[in-house]
C-alpha positions in Angstrom: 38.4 57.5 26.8 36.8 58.8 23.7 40.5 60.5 22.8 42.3 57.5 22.9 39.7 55.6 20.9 39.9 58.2 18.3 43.8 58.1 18.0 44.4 54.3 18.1 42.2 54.0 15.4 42.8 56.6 13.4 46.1 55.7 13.0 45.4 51.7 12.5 45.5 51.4 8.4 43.2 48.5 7.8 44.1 47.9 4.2 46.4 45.8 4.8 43.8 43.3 5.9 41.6 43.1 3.2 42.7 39.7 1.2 41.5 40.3 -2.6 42.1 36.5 -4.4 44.1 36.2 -7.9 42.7 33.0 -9.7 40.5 32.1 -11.8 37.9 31.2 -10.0 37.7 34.5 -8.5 38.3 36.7 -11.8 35.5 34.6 -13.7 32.7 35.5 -10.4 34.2 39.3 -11.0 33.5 38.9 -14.2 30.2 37.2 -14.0 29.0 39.9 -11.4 30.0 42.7 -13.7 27.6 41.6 -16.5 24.9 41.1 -14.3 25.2 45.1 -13.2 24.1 47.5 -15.6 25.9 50.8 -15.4 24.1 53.0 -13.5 22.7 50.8 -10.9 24.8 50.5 -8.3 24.5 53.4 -5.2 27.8 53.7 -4.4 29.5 53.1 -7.5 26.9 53.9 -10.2 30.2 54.0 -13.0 30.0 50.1 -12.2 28.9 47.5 -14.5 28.4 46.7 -17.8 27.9 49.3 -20.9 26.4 46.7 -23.2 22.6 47.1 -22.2 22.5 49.9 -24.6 22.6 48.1 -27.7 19.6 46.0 -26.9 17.9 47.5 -29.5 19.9 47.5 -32.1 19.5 45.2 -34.9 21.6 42.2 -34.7 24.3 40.8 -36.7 28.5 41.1 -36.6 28.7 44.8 -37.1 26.7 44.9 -33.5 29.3 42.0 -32.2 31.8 44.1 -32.8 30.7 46.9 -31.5 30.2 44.9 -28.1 33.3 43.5 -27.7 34.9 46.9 -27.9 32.9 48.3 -25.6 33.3 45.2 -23.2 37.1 45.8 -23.9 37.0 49.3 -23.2 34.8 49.1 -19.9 36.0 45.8 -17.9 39.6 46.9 -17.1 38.2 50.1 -16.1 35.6 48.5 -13.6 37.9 45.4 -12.7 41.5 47.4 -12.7 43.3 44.3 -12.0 42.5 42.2 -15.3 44.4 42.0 -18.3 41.9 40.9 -21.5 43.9 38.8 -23.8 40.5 38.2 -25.9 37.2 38.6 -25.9 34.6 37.1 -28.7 30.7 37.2 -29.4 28.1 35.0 -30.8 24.3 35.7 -31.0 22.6 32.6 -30.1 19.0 33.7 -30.2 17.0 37.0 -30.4 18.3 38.6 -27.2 20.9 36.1 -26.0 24.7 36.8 -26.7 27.6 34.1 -25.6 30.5 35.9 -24.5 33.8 34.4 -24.1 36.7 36.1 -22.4 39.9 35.6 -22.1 42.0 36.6 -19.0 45.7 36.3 -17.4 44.2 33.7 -15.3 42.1 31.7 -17.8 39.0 32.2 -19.9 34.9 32.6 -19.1 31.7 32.2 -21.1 29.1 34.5 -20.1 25.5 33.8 -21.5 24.1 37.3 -21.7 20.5 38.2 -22.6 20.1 41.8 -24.2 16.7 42.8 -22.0 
């Protein structure tokens, strides 16, 4: 019956099957999806993403690098709870691409980023 339905599962707690995977692999893709989502895009989350799509138009050069990596450092533990940043650098490689390189508790990713 509809009753039983309702209390069997209401009670069930289903968190405990949700696997979430702890290596690098898995933190780089994290990573790598988070800098592919601009904050503001996503429904259901739209706090989500990356922060750095603002400074596009901002003249490049290492006071803008800075800048970047603090508001990469400020941003991704909030988004991905579960990482712990041990470094993060920038390096303008052309007009509107930046090479970021992060370092993690599990190991370390370079992102190519383009500022469009």
């Amino acid at each position: 019956s509809f009753e039983c339905f309702f209390r069997c599962f209401s009670v069930y707690d289903f968190t405990d099957k949700v696997e979430k995977f702890s290596n690098v692999e898995a933190m780089n893709e994290r990573i790598r999806e988070w800098f592919e989502t601009p904050e503001g895009t996503m429904a259901h989350n739209p706090s989500w993403g990356q922060n750095i799509s603002a400074f596009k138009h901002d003249p490049l050069g290492n006071d803008i690098s800075i800048q970047i990596e603090m508001a990469i450092s400020y941003k991704l533990p909030i988004d991905i709870e579960d990482i712990q940043l041990i470094g993060i650098e920038t390096a303008i490689e052309d007009i509107d691409l930046l090479k970021i390189y992060i370092i993690h508790q599990y190991g370390d990713v370079l992102v190519n980023f383009m500022m469009r």
